[in-house]
C-alpha positions in Angstrom: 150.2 163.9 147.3 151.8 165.4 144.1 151.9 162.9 140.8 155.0 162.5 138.9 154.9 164.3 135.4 154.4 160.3 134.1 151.6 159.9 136.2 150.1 163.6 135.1 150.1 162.7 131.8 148.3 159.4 132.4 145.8 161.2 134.2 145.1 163.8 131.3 145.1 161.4 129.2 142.1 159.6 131.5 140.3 163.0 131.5 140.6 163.5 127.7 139.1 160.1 127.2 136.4 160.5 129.9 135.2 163.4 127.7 135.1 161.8 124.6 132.8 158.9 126.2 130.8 162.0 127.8 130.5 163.7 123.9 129.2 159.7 123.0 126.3 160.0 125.4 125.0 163.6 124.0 126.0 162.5 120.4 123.8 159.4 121.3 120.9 161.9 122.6 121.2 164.3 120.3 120.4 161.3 117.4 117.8 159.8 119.7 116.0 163.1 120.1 115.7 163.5 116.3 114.5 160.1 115.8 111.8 160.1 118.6 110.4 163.4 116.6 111.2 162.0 113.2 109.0 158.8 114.5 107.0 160.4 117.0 107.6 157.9 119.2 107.1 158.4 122.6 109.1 155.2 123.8 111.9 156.6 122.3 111.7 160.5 123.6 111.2 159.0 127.4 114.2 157.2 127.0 116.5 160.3 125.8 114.9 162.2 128.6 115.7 159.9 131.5 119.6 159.6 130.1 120.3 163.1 130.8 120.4 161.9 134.5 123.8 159.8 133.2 125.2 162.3 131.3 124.7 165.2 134.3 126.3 162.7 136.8 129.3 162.2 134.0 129.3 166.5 134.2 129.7 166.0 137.7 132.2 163.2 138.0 134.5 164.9 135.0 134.8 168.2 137.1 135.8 166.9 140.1 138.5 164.7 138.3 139.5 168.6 137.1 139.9 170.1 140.7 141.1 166.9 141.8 144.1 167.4 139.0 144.8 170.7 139.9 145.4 170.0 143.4 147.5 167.2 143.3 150.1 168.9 140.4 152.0 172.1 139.7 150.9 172.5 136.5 152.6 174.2 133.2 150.6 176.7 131.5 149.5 174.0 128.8 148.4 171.7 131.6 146.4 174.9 132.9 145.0 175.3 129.5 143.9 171.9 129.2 142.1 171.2 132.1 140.2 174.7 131.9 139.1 174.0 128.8 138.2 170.6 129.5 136.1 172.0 132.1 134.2 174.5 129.7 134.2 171.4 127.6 131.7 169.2 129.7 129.6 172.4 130.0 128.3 172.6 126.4 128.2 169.4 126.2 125.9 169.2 129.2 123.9 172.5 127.4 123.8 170.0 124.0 122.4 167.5 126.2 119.6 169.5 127.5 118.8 170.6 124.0 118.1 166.8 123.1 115.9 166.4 126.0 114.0 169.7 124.8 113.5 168.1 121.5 112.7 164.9 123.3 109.8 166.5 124.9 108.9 168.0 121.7 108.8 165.1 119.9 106.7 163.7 122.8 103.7 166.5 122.9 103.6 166.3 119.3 103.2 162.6 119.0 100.0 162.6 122.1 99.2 165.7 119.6 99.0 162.6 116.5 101.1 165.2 114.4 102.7 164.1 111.3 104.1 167.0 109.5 108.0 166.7 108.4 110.7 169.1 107.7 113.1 168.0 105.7 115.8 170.5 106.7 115.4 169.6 110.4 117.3 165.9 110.2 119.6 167.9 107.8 120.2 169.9 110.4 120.5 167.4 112.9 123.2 165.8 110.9 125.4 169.2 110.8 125.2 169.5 114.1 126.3 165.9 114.7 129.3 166.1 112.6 130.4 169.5 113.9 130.4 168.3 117.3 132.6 165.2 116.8 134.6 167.0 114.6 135.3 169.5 117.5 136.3 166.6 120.3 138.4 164.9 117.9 140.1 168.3 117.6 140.7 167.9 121.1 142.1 164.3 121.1 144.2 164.9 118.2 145.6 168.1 118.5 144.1 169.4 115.2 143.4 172.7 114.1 142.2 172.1 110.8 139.5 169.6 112.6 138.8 173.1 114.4 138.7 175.2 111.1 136.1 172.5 109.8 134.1 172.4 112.7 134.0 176.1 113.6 133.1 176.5 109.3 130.6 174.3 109.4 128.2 176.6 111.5 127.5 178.8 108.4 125.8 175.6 107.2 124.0 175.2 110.2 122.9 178.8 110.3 121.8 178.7 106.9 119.3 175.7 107.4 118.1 177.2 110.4 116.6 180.1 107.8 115.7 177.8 105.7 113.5 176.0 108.2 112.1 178.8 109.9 111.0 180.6 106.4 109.1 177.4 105.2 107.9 177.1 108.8 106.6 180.7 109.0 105.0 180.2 105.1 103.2 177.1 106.3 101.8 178.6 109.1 101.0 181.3 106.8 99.2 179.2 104.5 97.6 176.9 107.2 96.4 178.3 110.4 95.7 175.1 111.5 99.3 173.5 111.4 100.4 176.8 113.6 100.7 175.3 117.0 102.9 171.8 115.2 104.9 174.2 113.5 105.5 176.3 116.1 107.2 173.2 118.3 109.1 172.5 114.8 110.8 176.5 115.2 111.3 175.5 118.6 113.5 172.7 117.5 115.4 174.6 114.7 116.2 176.6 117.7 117.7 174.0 120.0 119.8 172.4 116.9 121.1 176.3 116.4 122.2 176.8 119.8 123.7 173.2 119.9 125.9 174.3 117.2 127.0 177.6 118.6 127.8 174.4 121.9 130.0 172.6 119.1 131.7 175.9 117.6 132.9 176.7 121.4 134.1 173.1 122.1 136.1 173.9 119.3 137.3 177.2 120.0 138.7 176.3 123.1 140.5 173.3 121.7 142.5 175.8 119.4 143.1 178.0 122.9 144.5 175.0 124.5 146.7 174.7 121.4 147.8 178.1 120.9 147.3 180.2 124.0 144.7 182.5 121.7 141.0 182.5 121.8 140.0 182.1 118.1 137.1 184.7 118.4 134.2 185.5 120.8 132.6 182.2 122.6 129.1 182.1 122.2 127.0 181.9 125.1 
């Protein structure tokens, strides 16, 4: 049965909101990872790691609501736009999710390891990352592509303390061969919060194609 174009709307407005509350969960494990290793605290990293179950079934649930829409309506060539892209959506958010969990089980092996040593840069990081992302769904709630400039700018930062961590990772390891296997798991993480934010810069890449028809530049895989 077809929906009214009343009764579309209401719908994508349903599956815009059911991906904001999906970007809350991996905001919510993204900060939780990053605490677990800031604390090493196993508790914590255990508890990141068995949410991703929520936030896959969300991934689930959210593309079926997409095929689901597409079936019942004609759509208009924005309509089109939106729901693909709400679809690519949920998938880099579900990638950003499994990045937390990665750093989850970081922060778990080293704290049965009883490492200690911090980065600095790494919760910096963290914090880019954080902001890029919600700057990049409220692009897609709002209709704003200056939210997208911001968002899609703010990976230079990103990128920028990702050198920074790995040269002061590589000097430490360097200097002390016996810090070389925690510092190693630190690189892995610089890693993760890298690729997270090439995640965010795509969310919001395909919120400016939803808006103008154009692809902004090359997604990132």
């Amino acid at each position: 049965m077809s929906l009214t174009r009343t009764q579309f709307e209401e719908e994508l407005e349903k599956l815009r909101n059911h991906i904001i509350a999906m970007g809350s969960l991996v905001d919510g494990a993204v900060a939780g990872s990053m605490e677990a290793l800031a604390q090493r605290d196993i508790r914590l990293a255990e508890l990141v790691i068995d949410a991703d179950d929520a936030i896959d079934e969300m991934d689930l649930s959210i593309e079926a609501e997409c095929m689901r829409l597409l079936a019942l309506q004609h759509p208009l060539a924005r309509d089109l736009r939106l729901v693909g892209t709400a679809l690519k959506i949920i998938t880099d958010l579900e990638r950003i999710a499994d990045h937390a969990v990665d750093i989850a089980k970081v922060a778990r092996k080293l704290a049965n390891m009883g490492a200690t040593r911090e980065f600095a840069d790494l919760p910096r990081m963290a914090s880019a990352v954080r902001e890029m992302l919600r700057n990049a769904l409220d692009a897609f709630v709002r209709h704003d592509l200056n939210l997208v400039e911001v968002a899609v700018r703010a990976d230079d930062e990103v990128d920028e303390l990702f050198h920074h961590v790995r040269d002061d990772l590589h000097a430490a390891m360097r200097r002390d061969p016996e810090v070389v296997v925690e510092a190693s798991y630190l690189l892995f993480v610089s890693h993760y919060l890298e690729r997270m934010a090439d995640h965010a810069v795509n969310i919001a890449e395909r919120v400016y194609f939803v808006e103008t028809g154009q692809l902004a530049r090359t997604i990132k895989a």
